[in-house]
C-alpha positions as CSV (number, residue, x, y, z in Angstrom):
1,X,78.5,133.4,14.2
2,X,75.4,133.2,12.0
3,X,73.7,130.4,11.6
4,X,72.4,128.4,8.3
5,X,69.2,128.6,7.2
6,X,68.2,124.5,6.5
7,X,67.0,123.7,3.0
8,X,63.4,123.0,2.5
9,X,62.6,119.9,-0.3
10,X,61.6,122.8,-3.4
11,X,64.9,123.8,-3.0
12,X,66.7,120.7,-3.2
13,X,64.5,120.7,-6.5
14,X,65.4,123.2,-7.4
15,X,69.3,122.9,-7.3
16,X,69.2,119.5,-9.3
17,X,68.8,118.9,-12.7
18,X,65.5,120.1,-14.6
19,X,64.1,116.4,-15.1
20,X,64.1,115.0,-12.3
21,X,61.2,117.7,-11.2
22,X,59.3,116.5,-14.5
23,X,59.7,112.9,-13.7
24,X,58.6,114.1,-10.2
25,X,55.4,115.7,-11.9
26,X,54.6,113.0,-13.8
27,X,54.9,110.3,-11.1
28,X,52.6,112.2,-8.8
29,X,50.1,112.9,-12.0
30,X,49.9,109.7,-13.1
31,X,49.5,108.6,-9.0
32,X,46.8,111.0,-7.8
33,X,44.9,110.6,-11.3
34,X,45.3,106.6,-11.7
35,X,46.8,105.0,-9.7
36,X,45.6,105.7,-6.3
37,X,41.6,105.8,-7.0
38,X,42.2,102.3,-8.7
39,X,43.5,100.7,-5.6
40,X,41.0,102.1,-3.3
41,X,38.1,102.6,-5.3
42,X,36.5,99.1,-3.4
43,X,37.1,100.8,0.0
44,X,33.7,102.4,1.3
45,X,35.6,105.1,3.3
46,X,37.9,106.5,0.7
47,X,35.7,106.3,-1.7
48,X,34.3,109.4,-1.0
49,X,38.0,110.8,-0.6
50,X,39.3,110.3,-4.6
51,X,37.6,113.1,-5.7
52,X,39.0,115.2,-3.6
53,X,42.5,113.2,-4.5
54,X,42.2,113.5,-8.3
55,X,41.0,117.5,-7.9
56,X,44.3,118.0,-6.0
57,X,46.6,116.3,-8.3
58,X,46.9,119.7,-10.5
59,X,48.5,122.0,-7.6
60,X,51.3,118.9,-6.9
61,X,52.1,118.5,-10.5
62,X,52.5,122.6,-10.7
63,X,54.4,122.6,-8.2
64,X,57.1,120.4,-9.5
65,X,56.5,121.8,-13.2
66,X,57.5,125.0,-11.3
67,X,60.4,123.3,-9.8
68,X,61.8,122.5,-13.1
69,X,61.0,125.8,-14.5
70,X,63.3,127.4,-12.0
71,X,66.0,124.4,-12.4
72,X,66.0,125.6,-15.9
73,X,66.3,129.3,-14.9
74,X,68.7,129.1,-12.2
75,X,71.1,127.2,-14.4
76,X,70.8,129.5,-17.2
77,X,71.2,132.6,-14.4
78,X,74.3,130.6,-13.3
79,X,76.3,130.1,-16.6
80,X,75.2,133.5,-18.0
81,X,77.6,134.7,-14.9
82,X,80.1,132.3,-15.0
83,X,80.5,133.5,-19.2
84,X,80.2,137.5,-18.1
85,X,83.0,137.1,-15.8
């Protein structure tokens, strides 16, 4: 008996709808960028972190832009094969 391969969180992504990826993206933008170097900026120690936080932000926001980008393309993938059949 073969066993099942567990899911990883980019797939989970990627099965559900197409938005929720982008609300994903923005959420995190709008948290690395904003939110979180507001709340800490009076804290000597991660101070010196935010830049580090807000150069980062781009690669997390990708990644669930590319989420949503292959949302959109598995879905169309899907019901182009469920119409050719």
């Amino acid at each position: 008996m073969r066993s099942r391969r567990r899911k990883i969180g980019f797939e989970y992504l990627i099965e559900m709808p197409w938005w929720i990826s982008l609300g994903l993206a923005i959420i995190v933008d709008i948290s690395l960028l904003w939110v979180i170097p507001n709340k800490f900026s009076t804290s000597s120690i991660l101070n010196g972190l935010i830049p580090t936080i807000t150069g980062f932000a781009w690669v997390l926001t990708g990644l669930f832009l590319f989420t949503a980008i292959c949302s959109v393309y598995m879905r169309d993938v899907d019901k182009n094969d469920w119409n050719d059949s």
